[in-house]
LOFINU-64096 format. One line per field, with one value per residue (C-alpha): residue in three letters; x, z, y; residue number from 1. Coordinates in steps of 0.001 Angstrom, whole numbers, plus 524288, in hexadecimal, padded with zeros to 5 digits. Example, Ala and Ser with C-alpha at 12.3 -4.5 7.8 and 13.67 -1.06 7.14 Angstrom:
<sites>
aa: ALA_SER
c1: 8300C_83566
c3: 81E78_81BE4
c2: 7EE6C_7FBDC
i: 1_2
</sites>
This chain:
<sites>
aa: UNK_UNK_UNK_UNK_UNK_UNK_UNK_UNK_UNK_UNK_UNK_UNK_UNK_UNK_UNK_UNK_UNK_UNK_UNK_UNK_UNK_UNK_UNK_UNK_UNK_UNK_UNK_UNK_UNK_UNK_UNK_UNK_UNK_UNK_UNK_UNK_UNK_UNK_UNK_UNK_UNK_UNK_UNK_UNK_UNK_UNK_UNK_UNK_UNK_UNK_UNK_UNK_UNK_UNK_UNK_UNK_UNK_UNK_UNK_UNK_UNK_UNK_UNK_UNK_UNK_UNK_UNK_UNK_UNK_UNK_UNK_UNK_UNK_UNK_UNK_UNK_UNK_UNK_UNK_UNK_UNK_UNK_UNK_UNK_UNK_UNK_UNK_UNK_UNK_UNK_UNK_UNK_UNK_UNK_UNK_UNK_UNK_UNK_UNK_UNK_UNK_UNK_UNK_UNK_UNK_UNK_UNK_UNK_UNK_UNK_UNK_UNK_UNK_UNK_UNK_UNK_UNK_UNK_UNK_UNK_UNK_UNK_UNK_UNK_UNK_UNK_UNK_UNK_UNK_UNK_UNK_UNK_UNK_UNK_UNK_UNK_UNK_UNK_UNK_UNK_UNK_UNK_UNK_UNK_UNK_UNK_UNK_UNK_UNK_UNK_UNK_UNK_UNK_UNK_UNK_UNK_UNK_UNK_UNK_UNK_UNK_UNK_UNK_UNK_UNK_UNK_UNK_UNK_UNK_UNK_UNK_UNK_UNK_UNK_UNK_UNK_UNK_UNK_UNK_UNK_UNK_UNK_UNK_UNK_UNK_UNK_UNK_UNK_UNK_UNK_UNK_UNK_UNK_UNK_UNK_UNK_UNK_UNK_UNK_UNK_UNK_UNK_UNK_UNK_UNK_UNK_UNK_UNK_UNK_UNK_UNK_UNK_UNK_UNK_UNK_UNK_UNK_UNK_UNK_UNK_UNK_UNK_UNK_UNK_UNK_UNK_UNK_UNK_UNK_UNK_UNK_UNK_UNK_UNK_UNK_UNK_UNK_UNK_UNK_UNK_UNK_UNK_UNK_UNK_UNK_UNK_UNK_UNK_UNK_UNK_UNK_UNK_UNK_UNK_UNK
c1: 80000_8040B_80935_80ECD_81DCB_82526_82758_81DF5_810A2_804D2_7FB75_7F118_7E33F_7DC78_7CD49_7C236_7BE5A_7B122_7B523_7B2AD_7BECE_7C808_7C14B_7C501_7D3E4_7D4BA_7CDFB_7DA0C_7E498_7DF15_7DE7E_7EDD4_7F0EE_7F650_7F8B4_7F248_7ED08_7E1CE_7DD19_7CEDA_7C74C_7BCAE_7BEFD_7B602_7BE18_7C93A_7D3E4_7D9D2_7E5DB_7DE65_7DC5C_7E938_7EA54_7DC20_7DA76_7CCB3_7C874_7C6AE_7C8FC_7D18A_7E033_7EB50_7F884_80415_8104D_8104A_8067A_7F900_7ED33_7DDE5_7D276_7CFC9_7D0CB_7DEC6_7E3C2_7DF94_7E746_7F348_7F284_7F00F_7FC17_80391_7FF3A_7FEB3_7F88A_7ED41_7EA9A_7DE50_7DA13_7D776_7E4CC_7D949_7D9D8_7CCA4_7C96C_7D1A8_7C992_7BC60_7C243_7C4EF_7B7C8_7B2AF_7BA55_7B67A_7A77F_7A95B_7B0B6_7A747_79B16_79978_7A13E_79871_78AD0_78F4D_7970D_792BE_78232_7824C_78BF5_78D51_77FAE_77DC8_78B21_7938E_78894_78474_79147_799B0_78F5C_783E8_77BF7_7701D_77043_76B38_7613B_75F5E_76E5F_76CCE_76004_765C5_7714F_76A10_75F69_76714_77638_77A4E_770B8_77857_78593_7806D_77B14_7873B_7920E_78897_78B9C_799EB_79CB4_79DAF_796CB_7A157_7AEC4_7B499_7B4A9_7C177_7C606_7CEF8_7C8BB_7CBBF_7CBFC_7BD9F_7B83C_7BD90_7B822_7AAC4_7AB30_7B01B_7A10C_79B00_79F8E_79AA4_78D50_78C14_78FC7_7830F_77C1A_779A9_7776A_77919_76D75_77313_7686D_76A6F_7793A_77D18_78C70_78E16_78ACC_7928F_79DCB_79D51_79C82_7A7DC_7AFF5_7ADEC_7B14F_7BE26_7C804_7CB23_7BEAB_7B95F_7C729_7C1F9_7B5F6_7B601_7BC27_7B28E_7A76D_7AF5D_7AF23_7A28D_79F4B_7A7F3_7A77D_7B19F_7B821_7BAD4_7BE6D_7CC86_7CCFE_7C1EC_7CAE8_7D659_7D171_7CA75_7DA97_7D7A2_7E643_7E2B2_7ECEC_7F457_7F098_7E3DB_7DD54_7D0BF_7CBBE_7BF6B_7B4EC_7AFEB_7B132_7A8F5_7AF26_7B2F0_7B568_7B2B5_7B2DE
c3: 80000_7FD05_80C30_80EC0_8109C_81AD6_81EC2_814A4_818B8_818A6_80E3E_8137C_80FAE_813A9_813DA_81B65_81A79_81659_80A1B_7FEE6_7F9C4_80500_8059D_7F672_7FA07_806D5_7FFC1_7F581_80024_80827_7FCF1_7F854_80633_808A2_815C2_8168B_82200_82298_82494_8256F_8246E_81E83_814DD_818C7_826D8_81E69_824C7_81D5E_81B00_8154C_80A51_80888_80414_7FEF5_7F6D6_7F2A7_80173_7FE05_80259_800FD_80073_7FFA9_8077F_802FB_807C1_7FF68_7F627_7F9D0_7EFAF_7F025_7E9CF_7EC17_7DD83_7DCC1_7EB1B_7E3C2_7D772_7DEBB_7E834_7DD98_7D543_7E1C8_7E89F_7DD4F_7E3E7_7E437_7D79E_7D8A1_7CADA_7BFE5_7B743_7A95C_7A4E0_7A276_7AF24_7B551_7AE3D_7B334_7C06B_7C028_7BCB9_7C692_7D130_7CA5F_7CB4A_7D99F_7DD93_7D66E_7D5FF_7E099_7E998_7E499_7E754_7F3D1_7FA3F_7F7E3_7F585_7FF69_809AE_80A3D_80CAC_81538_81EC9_81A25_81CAE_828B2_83006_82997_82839_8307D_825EE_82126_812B8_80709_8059E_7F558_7F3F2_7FC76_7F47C_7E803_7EB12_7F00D_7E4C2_7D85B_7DA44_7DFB1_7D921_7CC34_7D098_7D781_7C8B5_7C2EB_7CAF0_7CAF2_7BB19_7BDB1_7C607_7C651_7CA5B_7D40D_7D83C_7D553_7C8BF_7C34F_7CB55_7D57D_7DDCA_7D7F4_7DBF5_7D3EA_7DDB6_7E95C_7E5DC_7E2F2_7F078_7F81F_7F494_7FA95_808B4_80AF8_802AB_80E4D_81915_8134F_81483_80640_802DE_7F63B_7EE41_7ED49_7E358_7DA04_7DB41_7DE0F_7D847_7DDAF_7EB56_7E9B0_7E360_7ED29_7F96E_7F516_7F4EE_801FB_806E0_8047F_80D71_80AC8_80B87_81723_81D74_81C1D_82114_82F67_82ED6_82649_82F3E_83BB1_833D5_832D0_83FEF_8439F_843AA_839F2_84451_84A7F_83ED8_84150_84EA9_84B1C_83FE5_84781_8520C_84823_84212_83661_82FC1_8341D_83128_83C8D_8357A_8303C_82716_82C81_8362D_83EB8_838CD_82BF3_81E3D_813F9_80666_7F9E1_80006_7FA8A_80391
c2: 80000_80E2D_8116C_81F0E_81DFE_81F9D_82E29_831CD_83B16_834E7_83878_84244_844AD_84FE3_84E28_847FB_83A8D_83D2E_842E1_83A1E_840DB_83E6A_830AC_82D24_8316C_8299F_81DC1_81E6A_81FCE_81565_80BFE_8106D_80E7E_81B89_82178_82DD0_8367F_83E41_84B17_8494A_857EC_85AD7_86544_87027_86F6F_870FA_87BB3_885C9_87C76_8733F_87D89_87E3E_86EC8_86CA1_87BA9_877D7_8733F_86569_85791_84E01_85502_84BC1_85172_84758_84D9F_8590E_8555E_859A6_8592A_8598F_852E0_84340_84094_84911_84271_834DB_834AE_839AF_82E26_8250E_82A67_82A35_81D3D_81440_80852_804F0_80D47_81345_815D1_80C46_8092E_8092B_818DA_816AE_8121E_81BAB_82659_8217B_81FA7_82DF3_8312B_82A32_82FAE_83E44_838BA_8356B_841AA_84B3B_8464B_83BF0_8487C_8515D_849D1_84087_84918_858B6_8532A_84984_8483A_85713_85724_84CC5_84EAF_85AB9_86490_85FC9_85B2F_86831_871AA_86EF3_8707E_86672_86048_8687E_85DB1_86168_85E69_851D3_84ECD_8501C_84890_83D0E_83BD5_84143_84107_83544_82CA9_83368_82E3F_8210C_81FB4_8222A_81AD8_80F73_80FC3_811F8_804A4_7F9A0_7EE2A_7E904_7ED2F_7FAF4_8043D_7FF14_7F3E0_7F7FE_80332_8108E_81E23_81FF4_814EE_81BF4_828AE_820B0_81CA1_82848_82F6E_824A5_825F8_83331_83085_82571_83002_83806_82C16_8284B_81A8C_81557_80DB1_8004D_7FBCF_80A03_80960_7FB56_7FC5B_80B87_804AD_7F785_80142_80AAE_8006A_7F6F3_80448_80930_7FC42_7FD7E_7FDAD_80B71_81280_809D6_80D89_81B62_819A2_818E8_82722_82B83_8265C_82E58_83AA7_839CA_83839_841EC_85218_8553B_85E7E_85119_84942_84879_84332_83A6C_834F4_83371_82CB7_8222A_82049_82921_82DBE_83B99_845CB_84ED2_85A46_85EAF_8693F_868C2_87302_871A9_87B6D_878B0_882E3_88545_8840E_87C87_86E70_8625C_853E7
i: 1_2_3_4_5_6_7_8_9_10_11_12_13_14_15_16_17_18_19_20_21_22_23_24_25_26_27_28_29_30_31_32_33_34_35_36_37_38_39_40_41_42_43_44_45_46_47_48_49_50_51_52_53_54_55_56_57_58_59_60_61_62_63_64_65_66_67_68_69_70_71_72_73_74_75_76_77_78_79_80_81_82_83_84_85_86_87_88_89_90_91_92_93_94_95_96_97_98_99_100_101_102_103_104_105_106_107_108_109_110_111_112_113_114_115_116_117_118_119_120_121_122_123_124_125_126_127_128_129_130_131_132_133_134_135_136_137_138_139_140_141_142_143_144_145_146_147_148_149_150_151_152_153_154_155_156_157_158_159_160_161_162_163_164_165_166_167_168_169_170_171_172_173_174_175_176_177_178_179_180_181_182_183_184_185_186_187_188_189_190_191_192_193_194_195_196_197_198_199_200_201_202_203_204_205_206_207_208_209_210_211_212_213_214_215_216_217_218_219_220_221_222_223_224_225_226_227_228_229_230_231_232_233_234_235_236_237_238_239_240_241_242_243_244_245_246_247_248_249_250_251_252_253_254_255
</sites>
């Protein structure tokens, strides 16, 4: 396995483990079997630091030694190019062109309907905010937009195993969206979607998403003032330092 050397830094990854985006990257390193720590904020309690290494406010930001980049799909390729084993795209160009899409597909609109029409709604607004659900966003989410991309994945997989073989960074990014649409309580139609749930299932019981989980599940449970401790106690790789702060801001963010 791909162990950090001697003397070397840990990788870091700056983000909460909520984030479907933080969630795709830790997937990847767990399955390289990288070494990494974490620092787990949630970007609107980002400091004024953490502007400093994520300009655009966002989450996840890889820090390797003097390297230090943003965006999941960026932070991906580099550890992929880096960490050559497992490889986690398809060695067919083809394939690795519709992998890309995929992951695209996932990041855009799965983030855009799961995460900013749903679990926005459902947890953001109330646990950040204090604020209740705009119930026409919510609505329209649950009748229109995610039957639209249950209907299309369900034409994009197949009937057993993974998209090309070997799990990929397009089945990882799948997957990531369908933790937090289960932490805002959505259950999937087993008789409408029967390979998106037999797909999406098999992944998150891998090793390294179910690894992830019982953090995930604390942060939940947890104010995010608290997160850290929380984390640490439970034997999460949390970082010494941190770019978090305790009051929330406003902003351009994504999770």
């Amino acid at each position: 396995m791909n162990r950090a050397k001697p003397g070397r830094s840990k990788l870091k990854i700056i983000g909460s483990y909520l984030s479907p985006y933080v969630r795709k990257v830790l997937a990847c390193l767990e399955l390289k079997g990288l070494a990494y720590e974490i620092d787990p904020i949630v970007p609107f309690y980002g400091s004024s630091e953490f502007s400093g290494v994520s300009p655009l406010r966002r989450v996840p930001v890889l820090i390797d030694n003097n390297i230090v980049l943003s965006d999941s799909t960026v932070i991906v390729e580099y550890l992929n190019e880096k960490y050559l084993t497992p490889d986690l795209m398809p060695s067919d160009v083809a394939e690795r062109g519709r992998a890309r899409w995929i992951e695209e597909y996932a990041d855009s609109r799965l983030g855009e309907v799961f995460i900013w029409h749903l679990y926005n709604q459902v947890v953001i607004r109330k646990f950040v905010w204090g604020k209740e659900p705009d119930e026409a966003i919510l609505a329209k989410a649950l009748t229109c937009e995610i039957p639209e991309l249950m209907d299309y994945l369900e034409t994009q997989l197949p009937d057993s195993g993974f998209l090309f073989g070997n799990v990929t960074i397009a089945d990882i990014s799948v997957a990531s969206f369908f933790r937090n649409a289960a932490f805002a309580r959505y259950q999937l139609d087993e008789s409408r979607w029967p390979k998106v749930c037999r797909y999406v299932q098999d992944l998150l019981q891998m090793d390294c998403f179910t690894k992830l989980h019982q953090f995930e599940l604390i942060c939940l449970k947890t104010p995010i003032q608290q997160h850290r401790q929380a984390l640490l106690r439970a034997g999460a790789p949390i970082s010494e330092h941190t770019f978090g702060t305790d009051t929330p801001q406003a902003g351009i963010v994504s999770i």
